[in-house]
Every structure is written in structure tokens, then in C-alpha cells.
C-alpha positions as MATLAB code, in Angstrom:
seq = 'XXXXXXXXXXXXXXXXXXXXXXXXXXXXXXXXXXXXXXXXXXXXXXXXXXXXXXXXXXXXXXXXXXXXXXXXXXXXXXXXXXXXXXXXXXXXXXXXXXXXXXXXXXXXXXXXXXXXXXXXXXXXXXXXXXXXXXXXXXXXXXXXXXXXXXXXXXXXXXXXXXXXXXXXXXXXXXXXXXXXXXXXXXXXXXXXXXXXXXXXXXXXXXXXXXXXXXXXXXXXXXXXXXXXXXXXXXXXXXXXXXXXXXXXXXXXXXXXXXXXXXXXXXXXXXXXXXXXXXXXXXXXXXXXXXXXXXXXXXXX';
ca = [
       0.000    0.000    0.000;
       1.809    3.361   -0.951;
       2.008    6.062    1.133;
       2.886    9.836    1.527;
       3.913    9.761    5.461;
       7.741   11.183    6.846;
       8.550   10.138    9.771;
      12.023   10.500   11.399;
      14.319    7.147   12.754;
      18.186    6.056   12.345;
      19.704    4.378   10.031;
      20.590    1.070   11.875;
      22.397   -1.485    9.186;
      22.864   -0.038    5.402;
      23.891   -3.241    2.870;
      23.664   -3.192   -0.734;
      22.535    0.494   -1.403;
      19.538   -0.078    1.142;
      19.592    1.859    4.443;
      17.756    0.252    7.330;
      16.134    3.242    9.442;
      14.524    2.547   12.674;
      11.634    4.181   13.614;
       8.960    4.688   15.997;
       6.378    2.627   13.769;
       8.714    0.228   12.747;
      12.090   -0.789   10.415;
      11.807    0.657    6.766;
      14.809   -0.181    4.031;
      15.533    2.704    2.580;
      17.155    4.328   -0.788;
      19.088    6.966   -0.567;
      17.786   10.251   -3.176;
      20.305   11.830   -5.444;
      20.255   14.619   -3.755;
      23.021   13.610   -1.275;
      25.575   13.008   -3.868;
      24.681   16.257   -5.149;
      25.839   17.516   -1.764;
      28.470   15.063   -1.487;
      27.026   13.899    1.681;
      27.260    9.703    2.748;
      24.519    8.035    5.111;
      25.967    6.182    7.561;
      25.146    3.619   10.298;
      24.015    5.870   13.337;
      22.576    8.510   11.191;
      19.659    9.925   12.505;
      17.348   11.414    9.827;
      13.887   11.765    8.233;
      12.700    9.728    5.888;
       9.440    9.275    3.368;
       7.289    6.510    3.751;
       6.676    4.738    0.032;
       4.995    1.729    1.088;
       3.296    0.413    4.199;
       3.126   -2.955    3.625;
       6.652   -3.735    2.237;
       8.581   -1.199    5.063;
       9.815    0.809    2.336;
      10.911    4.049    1.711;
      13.151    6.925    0.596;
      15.833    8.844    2.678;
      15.034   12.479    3.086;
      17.252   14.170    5.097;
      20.283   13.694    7.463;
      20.647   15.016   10.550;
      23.588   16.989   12.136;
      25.854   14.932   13.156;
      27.452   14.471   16.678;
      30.337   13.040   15.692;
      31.595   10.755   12.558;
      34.078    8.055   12.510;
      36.528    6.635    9.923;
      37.089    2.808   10.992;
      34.565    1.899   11.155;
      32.277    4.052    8.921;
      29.708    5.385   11.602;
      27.897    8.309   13.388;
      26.482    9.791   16.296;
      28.374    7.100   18.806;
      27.700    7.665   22.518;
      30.321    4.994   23.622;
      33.630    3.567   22.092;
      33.980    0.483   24.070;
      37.753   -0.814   23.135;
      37.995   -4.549   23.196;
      40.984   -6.287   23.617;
      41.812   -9.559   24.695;
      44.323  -10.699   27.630;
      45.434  -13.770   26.218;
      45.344  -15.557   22.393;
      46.118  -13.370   21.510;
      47.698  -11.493   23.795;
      47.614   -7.309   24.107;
      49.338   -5.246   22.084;
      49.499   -2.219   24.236;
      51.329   -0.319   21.163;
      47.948   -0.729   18.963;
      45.367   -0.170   21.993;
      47.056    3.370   22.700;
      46.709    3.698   19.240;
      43.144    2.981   19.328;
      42.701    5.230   22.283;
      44.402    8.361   20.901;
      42.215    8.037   17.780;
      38.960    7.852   20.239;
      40.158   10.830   22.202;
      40.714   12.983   19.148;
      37.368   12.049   17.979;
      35.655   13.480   21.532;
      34.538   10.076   22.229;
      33.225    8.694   25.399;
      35.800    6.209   25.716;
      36.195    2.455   27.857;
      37.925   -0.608   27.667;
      37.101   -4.076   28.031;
      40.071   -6.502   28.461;
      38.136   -9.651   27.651;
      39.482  -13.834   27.911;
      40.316  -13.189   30.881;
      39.829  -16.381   32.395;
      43.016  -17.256   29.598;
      45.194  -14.747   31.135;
      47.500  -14.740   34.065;
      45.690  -12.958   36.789;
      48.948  -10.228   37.298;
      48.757   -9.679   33.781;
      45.220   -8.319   33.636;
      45.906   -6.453   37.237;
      48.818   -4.660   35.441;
      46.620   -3.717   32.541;
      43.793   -1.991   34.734;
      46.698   -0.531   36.902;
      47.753    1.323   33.709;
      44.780    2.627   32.157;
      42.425    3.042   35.011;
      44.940    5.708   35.924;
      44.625    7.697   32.927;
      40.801    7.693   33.655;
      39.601    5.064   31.424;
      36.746    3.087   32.941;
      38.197   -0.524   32.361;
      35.674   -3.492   32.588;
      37.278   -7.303   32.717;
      35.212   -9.904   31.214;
      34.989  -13.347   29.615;
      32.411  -14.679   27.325;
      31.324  -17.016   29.393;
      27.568  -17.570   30.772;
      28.532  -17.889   34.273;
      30.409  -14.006   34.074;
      27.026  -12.319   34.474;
      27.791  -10.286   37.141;
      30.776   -8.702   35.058;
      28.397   -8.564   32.054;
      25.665   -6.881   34.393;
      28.373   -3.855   35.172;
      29.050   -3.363   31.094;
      24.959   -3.161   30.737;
      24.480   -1.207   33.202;
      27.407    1.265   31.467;
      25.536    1.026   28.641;
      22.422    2.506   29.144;
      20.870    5.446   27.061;
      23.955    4.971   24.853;
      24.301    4.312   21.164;
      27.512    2.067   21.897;
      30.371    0.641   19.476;
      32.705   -2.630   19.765;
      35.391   -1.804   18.218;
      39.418   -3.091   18.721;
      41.274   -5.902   16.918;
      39.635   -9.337   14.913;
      40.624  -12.305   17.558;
      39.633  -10.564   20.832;
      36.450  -11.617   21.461;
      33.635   -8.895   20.575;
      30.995  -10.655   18.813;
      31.231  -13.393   21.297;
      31.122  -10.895   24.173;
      27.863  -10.123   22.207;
      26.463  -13.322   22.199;
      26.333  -13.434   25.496;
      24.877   -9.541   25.840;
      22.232  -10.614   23.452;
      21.478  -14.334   23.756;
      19.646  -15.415   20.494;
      20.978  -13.505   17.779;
      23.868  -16.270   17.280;
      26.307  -14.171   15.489;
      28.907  -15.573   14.174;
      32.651  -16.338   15.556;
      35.624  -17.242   13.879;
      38.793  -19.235   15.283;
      42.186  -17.570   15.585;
      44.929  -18.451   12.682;
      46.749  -21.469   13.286;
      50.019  -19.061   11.657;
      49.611  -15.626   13.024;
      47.488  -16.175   15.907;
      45.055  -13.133   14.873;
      41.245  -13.558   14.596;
      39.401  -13.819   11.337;
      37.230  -10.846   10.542;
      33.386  -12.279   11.159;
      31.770   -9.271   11.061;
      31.129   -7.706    7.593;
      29.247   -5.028    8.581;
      27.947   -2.548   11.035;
      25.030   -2.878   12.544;
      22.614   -1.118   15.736;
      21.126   -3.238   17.623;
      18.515   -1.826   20.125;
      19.100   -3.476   24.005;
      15.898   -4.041   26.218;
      17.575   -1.655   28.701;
      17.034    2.339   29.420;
      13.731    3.863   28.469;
      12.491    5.246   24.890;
      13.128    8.827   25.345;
      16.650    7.638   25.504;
      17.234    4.321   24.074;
      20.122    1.933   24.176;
      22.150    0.962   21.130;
      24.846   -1.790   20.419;
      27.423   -2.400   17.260;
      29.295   -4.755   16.968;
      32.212   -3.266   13.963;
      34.940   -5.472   11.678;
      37.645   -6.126   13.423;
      41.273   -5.332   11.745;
      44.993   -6.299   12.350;
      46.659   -2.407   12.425;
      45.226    0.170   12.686;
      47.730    3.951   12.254;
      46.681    7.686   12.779;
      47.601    8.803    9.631;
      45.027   11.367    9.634;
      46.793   12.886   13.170;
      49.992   15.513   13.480;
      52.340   14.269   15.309;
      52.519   17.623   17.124;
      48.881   16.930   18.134;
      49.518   13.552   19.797;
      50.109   15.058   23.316;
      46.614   16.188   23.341;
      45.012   12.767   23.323;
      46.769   11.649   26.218;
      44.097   12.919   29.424;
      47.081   11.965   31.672;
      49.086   14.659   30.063;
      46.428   17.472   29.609;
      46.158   17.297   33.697;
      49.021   19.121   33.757;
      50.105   20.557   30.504;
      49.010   24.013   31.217;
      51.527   24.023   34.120;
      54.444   23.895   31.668;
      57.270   26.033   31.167;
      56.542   26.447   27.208;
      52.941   26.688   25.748;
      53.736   24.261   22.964;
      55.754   21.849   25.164;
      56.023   18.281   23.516;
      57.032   17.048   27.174;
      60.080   14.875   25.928;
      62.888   17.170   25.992;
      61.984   20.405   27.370;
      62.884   21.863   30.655;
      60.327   22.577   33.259;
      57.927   20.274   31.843;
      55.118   19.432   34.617;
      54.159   16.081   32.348;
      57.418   14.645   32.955;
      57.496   15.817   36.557;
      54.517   13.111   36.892;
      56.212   10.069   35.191;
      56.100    7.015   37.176;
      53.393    9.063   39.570;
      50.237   10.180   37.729;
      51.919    9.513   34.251;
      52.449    6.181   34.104;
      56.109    4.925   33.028;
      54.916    2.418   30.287;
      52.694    4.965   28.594;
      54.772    7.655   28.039;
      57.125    5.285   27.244;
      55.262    4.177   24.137;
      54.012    7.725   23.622;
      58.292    8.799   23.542;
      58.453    6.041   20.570;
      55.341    7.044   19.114;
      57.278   10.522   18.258;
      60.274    9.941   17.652;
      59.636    7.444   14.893;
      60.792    9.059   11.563;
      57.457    7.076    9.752;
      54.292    8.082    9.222;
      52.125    7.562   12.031;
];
């Protein structure tokens, strides 16, 4: 039955040139009008926007408009996040703290709420995971330990709870665990895992696509939103100056404004409150890594 209704929702999943938008009323796949190349302008996952109602009985329809946008992201291709939950796992493999700074830095430039979860833990040595939350829970980071196992409800109870009102991302590295972290968030859905290489020891990418799902959690005046996002092997801030990496690190920009020199890089200046906190606030191991990070002569 055709229609003439709009009726505003976000885009939740977008495969083959269709654009599924959630609404009040229902799911509708959507195309996408000409009118947004025209204005060079992309719907994405997490897009909220307005769309026109074509036909009732077959949940179809035409994208009208796109919203402002809170905030877009590059890997993966999505908008409007309220959460950038950071998986990584403990064991098989094992952290790469290099690549999770990475990930972190990229997260902070983007003014994202930011957490980690350090999952297979139950794989890991127990000081190995303690060391890991000793690190980045004093930077600020909320950092949630889990294992996707049934019987961790109670840790998967604290990561709900976190969750609420939030349009929230899984993003991180293929291997560590995310979509089976899912499975046990949302029991039913049975999405698919992959084993870890044989060779490399890295995790096959099983998720092709992005995708919202709504959680039974939080109320509809402020709903709450999951995605799980293709994993990857590296990951490097190409699109970052170097000069701006010192502003992505909160432990740093505690105390920046107490330096000697307005532009301080806090590696070889004098009188440089950053360094003052190494080994206190500042952990050794991260500025460490961040020292590395700049003096490398490649591209980041």
C-alpha cells in the first residue's frame, strides 16, 4: 500500500545500497535520493534522519534528510556514537598495548566517550590483567574485565548497566572476542565467531558489517544501542599531526598548562610538569610508548 507519510528514525544497518532506518512505527529499508551526492554527503550507520514513507506494507521508503551529526568516525564508517567500548583480549592473543594506545588516541581525538574491556580473561594470568587496569584506570579510562562465558554475568551486568541510554560501538582488533562478548549480551541472535589463525594467531574478521542493535535496557526517550564493527589487524593515525599527539593523552592534559613552554612536547623540554609526573600520575609504560610514538621518523 503506498504512502505519503515522513517520519524520522536512524539508520541502523545499510547493505547493498539499502539503508535500514529505525523508527517509531517500525524498520523501513531505505534508498538513498540523489540529492546527497549532489551535496556530497554519505549516510551512515548511526545517522539519525527523516525519511518518506513509500509503502506500508513492504517497510519501504526513501531517505530524506540527514541530521547533524554528533560526531563521525573513519574505521569503522559510523555516526552519532555515545560509547567507544575498546575490546581487547588478555590472552590468544595477547595485548598489544602499542595498537590499543593507538586505538585510544584516535577515540580521544574524535571526543569520544571512551572504555575498555580486556576480555578472555579467564586465559590470562591474573597479574597480567591487574597490570593492565593498573595502567589505564589511571589515565581515567573506565576498564571493565570480562569473559564470554555464561557464568560471568555479574561482570556482564556492570558493562549493561554502562551502557544505558547509549548508542555504543565494539570496536578493537579481529581475535579478541567482541561478537562473542555479544552473544552473550544478546542471547539469540547467534552471530557468528571465527577461530584464531593457526600461523599468526590473529582472529578472522566475522563481522562484515555494522550494525545497531537496540538493548531491552534504558527507556524510549533515551534508548540503548549496540554495534558490533569489523575487526582489523593495524590500525595507524595517519590522519593525526604528530605535534597533536600530546593532546590525546588525558594523563598529560592534567598538567600541561603548568608547563614552562605553551607548545611543550614534554620529551625534551625543561620545566615540563608532564614529565614531573612520570612514574606518579603519568604512568612509566605509557609515556614510554608515547616517547616512541614521536620519535619514529614514519608516518604515524
Amino acid at each position: 500500500m503506498s504512502t505519503d507519510k515522513n517520519i524520522t528514525g536512524k539508520i541502523v544497518k545499510g547493505i547493498g545500497g539499502l539503508y535500514y532506518v529505525e523508527t517509531p512505527i517500525g524498520t523501513y529499508a531505505c534508498k538513498a535520493r540523489g540529492l546527497f551526492r549532489l551535496h556530497g554527503q554519505t549516510p551512515l550507520v548511526g545517522d539519525n534522519t527523516l525519511i518518506q514513507v513509500i509503502d506500508e506494507e513492504k517497510n519501504e521508503g526513501y531517505l530524506l534528510e540527514l541530521f547533524e551529526r554528533k560526531n563521525e568516525l573513519i574505521r569503522p564508517k559510523i555516526a552519532n556514537v555515545g560509547l567507544n567500548l575498546i575490546v581487547v583480549s588478555a590472552a590468544k592473543p595477547r595485548l598489544n598495548f602499542e595498537l590499543l594506545d593507538s586505538l585510544l588516541i584516535y577515540s580521544e581525538s574524535q571526543n569520544l566517550e571512551t572504555a575498555i574491556c580486556v576480555n578472555k580473561t579467564d586465559m590470562a594470568d591474573a597479574a597480567f590483567v591487574v597490570e593492565i587496569k593498573r595502567i589505564y584506570e589511571s589515565t581515567g579510562y573506565r576498564v571493565f574485565c570480562t569473559c564470554a562465558l555464561p557464568e560471568s554475568s555479574s561482570d556482564m551486568a556492570d558493562l549493561l548497566a554502562y551502557f544505558s541510554g547509549k548508542a555504543v560501538i565494539f570496536s578493537g582488533p579481529s581475535g579478541t572476542g567482541k561478537t562473542s562478548l555479544l552473544n552473550v549480551i544478546l542471547p539469540g541472535f547467534n552471530f557468528k565467531t571465527g577461530a584464531l589463525s593457526r600461523k599468526t594467531g590473529r582472529g578472522a574478521h566475522t563481522t562484515r558489517h555494522a550494525e545497531f542493535l537496540r538493548l531491552p535496557i534504558g527507556d524510549n526517550s533515551k534508548p540503548t544501542y549496540i554495534c558490533d564493527t569489523p575487526g582489523f589487524t593495524s590500525f595507524n593515525l595517519s590522519m593525526l599531526d604528530k605535534r597533536d599527539l600530546k593532546n590525546h593523552y588525558p594523563e598529560f592534559t592534567k598538567h600541561a598548562a603548568s608547563c614552562f613552554y605553551n607548545n611543550c612536547l614534554h620529551i625534551s623540554e625543561h620545566d615540563c610538569a608532564v614529565k614531573a609526573e612520570i612514574g606518579k600520575s603519568v604512568t612509566t609504560e605509557r609515556y614510554d610508548r608515547y616517547v616512541r610514538m614521536m620519535m619514529n621518523n614514519e608516518k604515524l
